[in-house]
C-alpha positions as CSV (number, residue, x, y, z in Angstrom):
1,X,5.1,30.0,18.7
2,X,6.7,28.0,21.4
3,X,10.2,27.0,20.5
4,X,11.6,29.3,16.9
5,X,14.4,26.3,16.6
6,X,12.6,23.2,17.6
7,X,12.4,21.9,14.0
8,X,16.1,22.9,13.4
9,X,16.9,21.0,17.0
10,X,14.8,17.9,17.6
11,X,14.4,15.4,14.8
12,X,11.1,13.7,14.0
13,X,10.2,10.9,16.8
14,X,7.3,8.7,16.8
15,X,6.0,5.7,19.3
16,X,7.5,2.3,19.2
17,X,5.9,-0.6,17.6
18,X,5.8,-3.8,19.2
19,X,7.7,-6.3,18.7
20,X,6.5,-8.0,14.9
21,X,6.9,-11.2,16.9
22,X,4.8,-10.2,19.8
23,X,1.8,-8.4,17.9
24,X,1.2,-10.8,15.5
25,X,-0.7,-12.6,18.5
26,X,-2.9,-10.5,19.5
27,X,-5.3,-7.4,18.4
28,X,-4.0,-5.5,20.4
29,X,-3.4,-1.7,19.5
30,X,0.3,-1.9,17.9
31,X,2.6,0.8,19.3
32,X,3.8,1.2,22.6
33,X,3.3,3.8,25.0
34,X,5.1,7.1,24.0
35,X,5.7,9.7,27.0
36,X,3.8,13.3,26.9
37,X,7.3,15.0,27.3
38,X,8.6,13.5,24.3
39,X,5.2,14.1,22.1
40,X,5.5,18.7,23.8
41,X,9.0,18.4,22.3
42,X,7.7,16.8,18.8
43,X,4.7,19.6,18.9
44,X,8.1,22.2,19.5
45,X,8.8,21.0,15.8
46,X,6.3,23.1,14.1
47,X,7.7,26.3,12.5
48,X,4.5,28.4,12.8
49,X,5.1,29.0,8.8
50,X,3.9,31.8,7.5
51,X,1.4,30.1,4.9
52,X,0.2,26.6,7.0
53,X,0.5,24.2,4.0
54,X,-0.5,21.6,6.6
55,X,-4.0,22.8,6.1
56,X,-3.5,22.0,2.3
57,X,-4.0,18.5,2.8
58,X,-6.4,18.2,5.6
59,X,-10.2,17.8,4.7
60,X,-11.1,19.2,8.5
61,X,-8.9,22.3,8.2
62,X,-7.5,21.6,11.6
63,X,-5.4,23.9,13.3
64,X,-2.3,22.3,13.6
65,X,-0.2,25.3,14.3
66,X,-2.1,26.8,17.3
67,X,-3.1,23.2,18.8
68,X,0.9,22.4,18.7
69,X,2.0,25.3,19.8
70,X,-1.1,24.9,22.9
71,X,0.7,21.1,23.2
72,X,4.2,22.2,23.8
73,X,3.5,24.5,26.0
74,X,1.0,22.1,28.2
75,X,-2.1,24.3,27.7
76,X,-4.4,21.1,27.2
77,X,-7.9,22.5,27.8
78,X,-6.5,25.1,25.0
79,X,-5.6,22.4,22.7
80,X,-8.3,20.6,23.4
81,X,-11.0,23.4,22.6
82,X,-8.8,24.4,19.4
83,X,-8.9,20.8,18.0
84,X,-12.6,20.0,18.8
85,X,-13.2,23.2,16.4
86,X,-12.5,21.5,13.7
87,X,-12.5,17.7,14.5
88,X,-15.3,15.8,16.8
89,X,-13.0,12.8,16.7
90,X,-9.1,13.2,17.1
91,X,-9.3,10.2,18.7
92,X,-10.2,8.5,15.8
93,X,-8.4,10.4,12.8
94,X,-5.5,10.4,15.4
95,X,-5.1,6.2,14.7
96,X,-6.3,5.9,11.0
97,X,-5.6,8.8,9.2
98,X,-3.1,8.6,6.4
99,X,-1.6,12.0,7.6
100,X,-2.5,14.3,4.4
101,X,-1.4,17.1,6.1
102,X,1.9,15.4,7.1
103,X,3.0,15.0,3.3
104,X,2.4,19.5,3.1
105,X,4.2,20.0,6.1
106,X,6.6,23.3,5.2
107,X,9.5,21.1,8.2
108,X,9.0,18.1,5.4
109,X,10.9,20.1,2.6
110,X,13.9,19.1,4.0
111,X,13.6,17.5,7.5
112,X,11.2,15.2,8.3
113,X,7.7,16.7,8.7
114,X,5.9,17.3,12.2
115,X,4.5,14.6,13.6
116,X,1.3,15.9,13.3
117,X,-1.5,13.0,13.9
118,X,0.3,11.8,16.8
119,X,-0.1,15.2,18.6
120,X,-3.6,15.1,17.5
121,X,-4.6,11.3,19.1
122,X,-2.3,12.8,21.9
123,X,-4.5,15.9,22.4
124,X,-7.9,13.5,22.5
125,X,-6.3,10.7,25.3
126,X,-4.8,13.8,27.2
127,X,-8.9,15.6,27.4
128,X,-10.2,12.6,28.3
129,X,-7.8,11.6,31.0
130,X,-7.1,15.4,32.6
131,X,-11.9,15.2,32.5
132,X,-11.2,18.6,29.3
133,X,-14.1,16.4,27.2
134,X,-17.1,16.7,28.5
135,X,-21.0,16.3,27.4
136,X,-21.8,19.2,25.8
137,X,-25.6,19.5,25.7
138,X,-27.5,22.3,23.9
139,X,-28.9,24.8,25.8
140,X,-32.0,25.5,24.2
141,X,-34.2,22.9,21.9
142,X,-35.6,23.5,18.6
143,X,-38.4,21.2,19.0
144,X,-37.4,19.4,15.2
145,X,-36.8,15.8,15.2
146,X,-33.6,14.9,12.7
147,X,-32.8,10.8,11.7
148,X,-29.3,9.6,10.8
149,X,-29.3,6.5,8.9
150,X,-25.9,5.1,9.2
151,X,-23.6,5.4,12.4
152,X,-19.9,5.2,10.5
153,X,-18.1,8.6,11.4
154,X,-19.4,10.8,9.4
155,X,-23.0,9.9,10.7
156,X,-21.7,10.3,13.6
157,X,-20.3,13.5,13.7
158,X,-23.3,14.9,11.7
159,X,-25.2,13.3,14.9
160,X,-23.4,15.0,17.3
161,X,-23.2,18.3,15.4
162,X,-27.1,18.3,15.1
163,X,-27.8,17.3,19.0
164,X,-25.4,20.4,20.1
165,X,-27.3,22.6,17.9
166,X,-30.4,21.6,19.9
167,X,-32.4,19.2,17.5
168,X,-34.0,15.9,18.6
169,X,-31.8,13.2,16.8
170,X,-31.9,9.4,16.1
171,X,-28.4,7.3,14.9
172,X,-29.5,4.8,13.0
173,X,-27.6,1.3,12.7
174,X,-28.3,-1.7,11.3
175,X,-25.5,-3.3,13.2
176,X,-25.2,-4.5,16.3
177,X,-23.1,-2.3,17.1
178,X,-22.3,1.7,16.0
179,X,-19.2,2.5,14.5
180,X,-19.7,1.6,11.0
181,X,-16.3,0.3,9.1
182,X,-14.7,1.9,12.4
183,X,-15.9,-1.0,14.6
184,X,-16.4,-3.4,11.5
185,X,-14.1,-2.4,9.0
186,X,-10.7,-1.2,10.7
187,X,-9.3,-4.0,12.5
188,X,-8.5,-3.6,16.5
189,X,-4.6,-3.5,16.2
190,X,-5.5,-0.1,14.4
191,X,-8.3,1.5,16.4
192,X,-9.4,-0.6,19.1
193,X,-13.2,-0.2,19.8
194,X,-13.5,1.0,23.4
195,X,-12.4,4.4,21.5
196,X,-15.6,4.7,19.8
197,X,-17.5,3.3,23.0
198,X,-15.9,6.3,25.0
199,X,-16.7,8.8,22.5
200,X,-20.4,7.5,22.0
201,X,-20.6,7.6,25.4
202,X,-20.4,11.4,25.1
203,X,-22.8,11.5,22.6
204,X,-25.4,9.6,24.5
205,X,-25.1,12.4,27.3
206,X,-25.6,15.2,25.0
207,X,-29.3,13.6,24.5
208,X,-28.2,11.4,21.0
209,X,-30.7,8.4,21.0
210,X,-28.7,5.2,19.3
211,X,-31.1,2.5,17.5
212,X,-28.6,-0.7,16.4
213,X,-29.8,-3.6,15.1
214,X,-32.6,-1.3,12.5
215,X,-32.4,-2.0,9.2
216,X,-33.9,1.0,7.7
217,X,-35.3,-0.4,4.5
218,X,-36.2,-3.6,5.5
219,X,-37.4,-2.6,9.5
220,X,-38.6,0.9,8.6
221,X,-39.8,1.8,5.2
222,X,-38.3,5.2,3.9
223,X,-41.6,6.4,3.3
224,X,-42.5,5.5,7.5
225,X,-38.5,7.3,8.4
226,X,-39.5,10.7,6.6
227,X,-43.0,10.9,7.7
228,X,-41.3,10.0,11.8
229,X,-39.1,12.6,11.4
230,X,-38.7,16.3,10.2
231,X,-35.3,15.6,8.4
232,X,-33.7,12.8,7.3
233,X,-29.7,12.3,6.6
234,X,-28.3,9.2,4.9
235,X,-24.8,8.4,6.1
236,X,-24.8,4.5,5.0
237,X,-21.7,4.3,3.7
238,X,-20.5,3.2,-0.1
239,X,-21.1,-0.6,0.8
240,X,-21.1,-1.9,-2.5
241,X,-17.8,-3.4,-3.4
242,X,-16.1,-3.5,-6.7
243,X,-16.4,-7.6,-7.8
244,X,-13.7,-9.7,-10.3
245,X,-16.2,-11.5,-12.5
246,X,-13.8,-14.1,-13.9
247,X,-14.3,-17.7,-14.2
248,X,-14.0,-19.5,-10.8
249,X,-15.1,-16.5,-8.4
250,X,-17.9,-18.8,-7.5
251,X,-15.7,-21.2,-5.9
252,X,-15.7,-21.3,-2.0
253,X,-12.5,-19.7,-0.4
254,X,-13.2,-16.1,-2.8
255,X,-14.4,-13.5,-0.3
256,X,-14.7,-10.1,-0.1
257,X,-12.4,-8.2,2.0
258,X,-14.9,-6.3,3.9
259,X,-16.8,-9.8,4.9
260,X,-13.5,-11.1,6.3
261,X,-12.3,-8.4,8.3
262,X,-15.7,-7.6,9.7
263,X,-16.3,-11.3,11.1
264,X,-12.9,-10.5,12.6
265,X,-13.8,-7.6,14.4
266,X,-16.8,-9.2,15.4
267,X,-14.6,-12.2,16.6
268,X,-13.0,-10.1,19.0
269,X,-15.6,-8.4,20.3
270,X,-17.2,-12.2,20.8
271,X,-20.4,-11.7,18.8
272,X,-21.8,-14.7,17.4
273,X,-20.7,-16.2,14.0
274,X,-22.6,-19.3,12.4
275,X,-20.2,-22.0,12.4
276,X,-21.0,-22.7,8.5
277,X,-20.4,-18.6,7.8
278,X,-16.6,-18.5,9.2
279,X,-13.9,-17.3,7.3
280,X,-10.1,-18.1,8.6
281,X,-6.7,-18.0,7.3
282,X,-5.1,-20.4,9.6
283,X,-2.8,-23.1,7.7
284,X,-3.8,-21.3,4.0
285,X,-1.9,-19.5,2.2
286,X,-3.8,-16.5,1.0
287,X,-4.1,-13.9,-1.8
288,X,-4.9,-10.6,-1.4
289,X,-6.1,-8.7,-4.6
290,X,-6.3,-5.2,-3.9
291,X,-2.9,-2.9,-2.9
292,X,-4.5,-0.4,-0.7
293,X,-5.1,0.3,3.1
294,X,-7.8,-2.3,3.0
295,X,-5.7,-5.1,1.4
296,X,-3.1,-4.4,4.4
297,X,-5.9,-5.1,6.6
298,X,-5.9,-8.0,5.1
299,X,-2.2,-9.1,5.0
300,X,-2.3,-8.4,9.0
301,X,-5.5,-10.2,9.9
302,X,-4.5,-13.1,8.2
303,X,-1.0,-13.1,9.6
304,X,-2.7,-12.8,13.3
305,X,-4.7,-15.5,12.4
306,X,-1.7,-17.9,11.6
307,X,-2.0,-17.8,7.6
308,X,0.6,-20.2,6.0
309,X,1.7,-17.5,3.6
310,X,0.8,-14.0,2.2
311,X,0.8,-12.5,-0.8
312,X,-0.6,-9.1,-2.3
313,X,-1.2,-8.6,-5.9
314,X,-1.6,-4.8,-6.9
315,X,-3.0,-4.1,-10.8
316,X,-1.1,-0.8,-10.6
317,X,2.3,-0.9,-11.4
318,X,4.9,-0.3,-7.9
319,X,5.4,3.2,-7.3
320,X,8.7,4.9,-6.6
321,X,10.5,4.6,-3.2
322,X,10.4,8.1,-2.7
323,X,7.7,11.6,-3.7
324,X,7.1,11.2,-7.6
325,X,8.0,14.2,-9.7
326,X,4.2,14.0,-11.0
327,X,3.3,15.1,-7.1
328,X,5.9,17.6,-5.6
329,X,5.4,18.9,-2.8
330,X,2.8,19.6,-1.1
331,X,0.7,17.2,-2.8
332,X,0.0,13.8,-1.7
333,X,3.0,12.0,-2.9
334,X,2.6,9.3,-5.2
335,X,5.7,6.9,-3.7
336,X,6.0,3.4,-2.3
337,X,4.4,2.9,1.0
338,X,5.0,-0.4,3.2
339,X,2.6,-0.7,6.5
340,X,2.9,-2.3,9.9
341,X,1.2,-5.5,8.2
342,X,3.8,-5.9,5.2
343,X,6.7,-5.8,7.8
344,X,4.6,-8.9,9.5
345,X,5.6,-10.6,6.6
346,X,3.8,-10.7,3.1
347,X,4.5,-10.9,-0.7
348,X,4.0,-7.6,-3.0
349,X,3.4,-8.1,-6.7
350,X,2.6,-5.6,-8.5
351,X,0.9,-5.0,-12.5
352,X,-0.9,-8.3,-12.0
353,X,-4.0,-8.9,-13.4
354,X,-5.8,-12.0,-12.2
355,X,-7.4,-14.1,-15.0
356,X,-9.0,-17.0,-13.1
357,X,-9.8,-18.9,-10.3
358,X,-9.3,-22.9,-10.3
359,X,-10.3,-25.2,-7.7
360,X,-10.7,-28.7,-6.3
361,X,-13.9,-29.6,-5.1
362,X,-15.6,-26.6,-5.5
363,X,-12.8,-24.8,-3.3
364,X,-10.5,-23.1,-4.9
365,X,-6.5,-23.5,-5.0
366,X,-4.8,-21.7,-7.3
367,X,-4.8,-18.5,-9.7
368,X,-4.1,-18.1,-13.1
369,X,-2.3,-14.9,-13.6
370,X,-0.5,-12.8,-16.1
371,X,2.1,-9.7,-15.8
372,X,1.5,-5.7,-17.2
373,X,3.1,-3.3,-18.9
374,X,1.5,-0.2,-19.0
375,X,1.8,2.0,-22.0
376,X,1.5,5.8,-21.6
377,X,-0.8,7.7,-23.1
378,X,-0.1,10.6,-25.8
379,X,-2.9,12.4,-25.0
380,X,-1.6,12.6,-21.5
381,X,-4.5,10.0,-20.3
382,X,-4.4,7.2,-17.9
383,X,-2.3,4.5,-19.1
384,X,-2.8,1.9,-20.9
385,X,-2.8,-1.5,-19.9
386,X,-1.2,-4.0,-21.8
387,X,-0.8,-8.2,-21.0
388,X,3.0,-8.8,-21.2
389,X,3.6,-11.5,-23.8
390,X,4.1,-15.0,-22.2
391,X,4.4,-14.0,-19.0
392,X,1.8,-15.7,-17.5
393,X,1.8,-17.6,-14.2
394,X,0.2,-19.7,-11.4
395,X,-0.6,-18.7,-7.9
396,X,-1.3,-21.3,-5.0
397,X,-4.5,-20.4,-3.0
398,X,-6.4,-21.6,-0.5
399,X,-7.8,-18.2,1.0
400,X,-8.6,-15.4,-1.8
401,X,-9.7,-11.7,-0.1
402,X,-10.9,-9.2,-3.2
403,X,-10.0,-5.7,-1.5
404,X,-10.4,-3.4,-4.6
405,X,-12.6,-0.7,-2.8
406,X,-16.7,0.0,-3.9
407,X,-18.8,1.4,-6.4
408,X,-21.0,3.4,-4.3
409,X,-23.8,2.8,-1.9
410,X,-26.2,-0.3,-2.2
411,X,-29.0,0.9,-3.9
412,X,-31.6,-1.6,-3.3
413,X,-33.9,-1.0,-0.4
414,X,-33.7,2.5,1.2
415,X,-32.8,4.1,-1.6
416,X,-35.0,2.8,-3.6
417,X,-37.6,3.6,-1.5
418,X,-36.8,7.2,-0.9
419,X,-36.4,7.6,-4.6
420,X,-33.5,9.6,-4.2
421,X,-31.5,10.3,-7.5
422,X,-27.8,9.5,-8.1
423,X,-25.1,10.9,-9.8
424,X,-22.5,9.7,-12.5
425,X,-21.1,7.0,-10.6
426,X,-24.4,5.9,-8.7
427,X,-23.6,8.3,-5.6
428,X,-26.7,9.9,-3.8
429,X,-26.8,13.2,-5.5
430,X,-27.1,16.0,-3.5
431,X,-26.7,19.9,-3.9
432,X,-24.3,22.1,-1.6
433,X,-25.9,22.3,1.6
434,X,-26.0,18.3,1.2
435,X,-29.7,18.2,0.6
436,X,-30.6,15.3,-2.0
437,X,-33.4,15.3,-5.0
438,X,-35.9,14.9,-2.3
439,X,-37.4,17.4,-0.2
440,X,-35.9,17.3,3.7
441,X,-33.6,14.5,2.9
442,X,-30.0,14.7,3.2
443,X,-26.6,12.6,2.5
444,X,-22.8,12.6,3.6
445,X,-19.7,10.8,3.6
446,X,-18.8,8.0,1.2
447,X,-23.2,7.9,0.3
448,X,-22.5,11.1,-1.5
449,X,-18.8,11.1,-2.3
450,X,-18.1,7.3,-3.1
451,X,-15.6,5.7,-0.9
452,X,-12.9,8.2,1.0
453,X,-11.2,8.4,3.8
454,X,-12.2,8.9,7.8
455,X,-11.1,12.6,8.1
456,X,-13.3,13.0,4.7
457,X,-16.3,11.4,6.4
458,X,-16.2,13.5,9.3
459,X,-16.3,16.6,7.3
460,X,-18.8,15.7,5.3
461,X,-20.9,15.0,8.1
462,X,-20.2,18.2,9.8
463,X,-20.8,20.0,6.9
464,X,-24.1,18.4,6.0
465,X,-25.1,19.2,9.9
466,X,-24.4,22.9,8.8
467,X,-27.4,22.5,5.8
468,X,-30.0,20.5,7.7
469,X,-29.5,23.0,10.8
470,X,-29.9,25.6,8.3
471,X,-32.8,23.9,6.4
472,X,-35.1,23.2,9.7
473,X,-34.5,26.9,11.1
474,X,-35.3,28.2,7.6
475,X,-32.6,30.3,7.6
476,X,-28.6,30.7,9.2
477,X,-27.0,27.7,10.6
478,X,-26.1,28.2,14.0
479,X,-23.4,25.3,13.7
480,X,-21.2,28.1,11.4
């Protein structure tokens, strides 16, 4: 442990945000430069508690204490080697990670907690710039050929994971690019995609082969991928999203969020768009249904591209401005969270239900909307929801984005084909080494969890590198 009084000493500081009037014109990454000095003295914070709640809330079981402790005392090959244990991607986590293990810091009880992903994006930039990341090729190979079939992050890092342990692998995309909803999901003012390009760059060198622009499906039958290769692992994503079947959605202007902010992204990297296919906010005022990280996409997409107005509707009634006594400490707390793109300017409503869509013209213009109560439950169940009596009201519209997250993975096409089974909720089903009902064929991330987060993806596809490693050497795993 570096510094015993750094958390009583030096209070929590992060980077600067730009100017809300100067980002909202670019995509551009949003926070300003923050000074290595300043991020050793914020690693100085961490206690070196006895029992590491941090780890509590982090999927990847980072850890945080010996990487800070590596960071304040500018040992970065240390820190580097200590985070890439656990993590293949800081870099990415480091920008887009809702800091789980943040919310269980032991500093956070009464201070503010470590500023733990910022040390950990800060531990990726410093490797790369100082030359501590490097290819890391195996040394001997196995001879087995291994396909990924979808190149979000948790394809990726069971990619990766696979090529170190010596197998001949394939990443699959049937984009144009890799990167999955990192490169056409998150928009650039969050993770700007030279990052992945770096990192993929890596990759390459370690002997990954990348195939974009495959549609494995509909280019490559399943049948034709399994009989290529000697194991198969589906990392597609949970790309079907959740739909409000009311009357109107079939007017022009109602659009998934996903299709919006990925024809952004692809703006900015200046790939083609048909003319008759583009989707823009400029002059309209806009409605975002859906109060998560993907609506806030929203909101700060359509402020960037010069939206009249913005306004979020959230079913869910607005939760408290500070940690819920339903999640102490160190659960996630269930409180009131505002973004970088609400503070760009944007409406919040929340226990709206949307009832309709009306247009002009076949284009819609306005919403039909009504408030909730929601009545608890005796039995201690989810809450009931209940239409508040006359309390219904119009929304103006010219710009609709649905951003109320996904069922599960589409179905249709490779799935099919494969005739892999599902579980409950229309997951792929697969058993604890991440092998599904058929023979040699394995799924991670949000294919076999439903929709998470990126830290969750990542381990999933570490760990389902662990089963397949094990599954083609007939025995141990030499990946752990």
């Amino acid at each position: 442990m570096g510094k015993v009084t750094g958390f009583m000493e030096i209070g929590r500081e992060t980077p600067q945000l730009r100017p809300v009037a100067e980002r909202v014109q670019d995509f551009s990454d949003l926070y300003q430069i923050f000074p290595v000095e300043k991020l050793q003295e914020q690693a100085s914070r961490c206690m070196d508690c006895g029992i590491p709640f941090c780890h509590n809330g982090c999927s990847l079981h980072n850890l945080i204490p010996i990487w800070n402790d590596w960071v304040y005392r500018g040992k970065w090959q240390q820190a580097v080697t200590a985070m890439h244990r656990t993590n293949n991607f800081p870099e990415f986590t480091g920008h887009v990670c809702p800091a789980l293990c943040e919310a269980s810091c032991v500093v956070g009880l009464n201070r503010e907690p470590v500023t733990i992903r910022q040390i950990e994006q800060t531990i990726a930039e410093e490797g790369f710039k100082r030359g501590l990341i490097k290819p890391e090729p195996a040394k001997n190979k196995t001879g087995k050929t291994v396909a990924v079939v979808g190149s979000g992050p948790s394809g990726m890092a069971a990619s990766q994971q696979l090529t170190r342990a010596g197998h001949t692998v394939t990443l699959f995309e049937k984009n144009e690019q890799p990167g999955g909803l990192l490169r056409y999901g998150i928009p650039d003012f969050k993770l700007e995609k030279w990052i992945i390009d770096r990192r993929l760059e890596q990759m390459k060198d370690e002997g990954l082969t990348v195939k974009t622009g495959v549609n494995i499906g509909v280019d490559i039958s399943g049948d034709q991928l399994k009989s290529d290769f000697d194991a198969v692992v589906l990392t597609g994503g949970s790309e079907h999203p959740r739909d409000l079947p009311i009357p109107g959605r079939d007017l022009d202007g109602v659009h998934f969020a996903m299709t919006f902010l990925a024809q952004q992204n692809r703006r900015v990297a200046k790939e083609s768009i048909p003319e008759d296919q583009v989707i823009s906010a400029k002059g309209k005022r806009v409605v975002v249904i859906g109060g998560g990280d993907t609506g806030a996409d929203c909101v700060g997409t359509s402020r960037r591209q010069g939206a009249l107005s913005v306004t979020q509707l959230e079913l869910l009634p607005k939760p408290p401005k500070s940690r819920s006594d339903e999640t102490p400490w160190p659960m996630w707390p269930n409180m009131l969270r505002t973004s970088t793109s609400h503070e760009e300017g944007c409406e919040r409503l929340w226990s709206i239900l949307t009832k309709s869509f009306e247009g002009t013209d076949g284009k819609v213009k306005r919403l039909n909307c009504v408030r909730l109560h929601w009545q608890e439950r005796e039995d201690g169940g989810f809450p009931r929801m209940q239409e508040i009596e006359d309390s219904e009201f119009v929304l103006d519209a010219d710009l609709v984005l649905l951003a109320m997250g996904f069922l599960h993975p589409v179905q249709e096409g490779m799935l099919t084909q494969l005739g892999v089974e599902y579980d409950n909720r229309g997951n792929v089903n697969v058993d604890d080494n991440g092998m599904s009902s058929v023979e040699g064929v394995f799924a991670a991330g949000d294919m076999a969890t439903g929709q998470s987060l990126v830290l969750k993806a990542i381990s999933g596809g570490r760990q389902v590198a662990i089963g397949v490693d094990a599954w083609l050497r007939g025995g141990q795993s030499v990946l752990g």
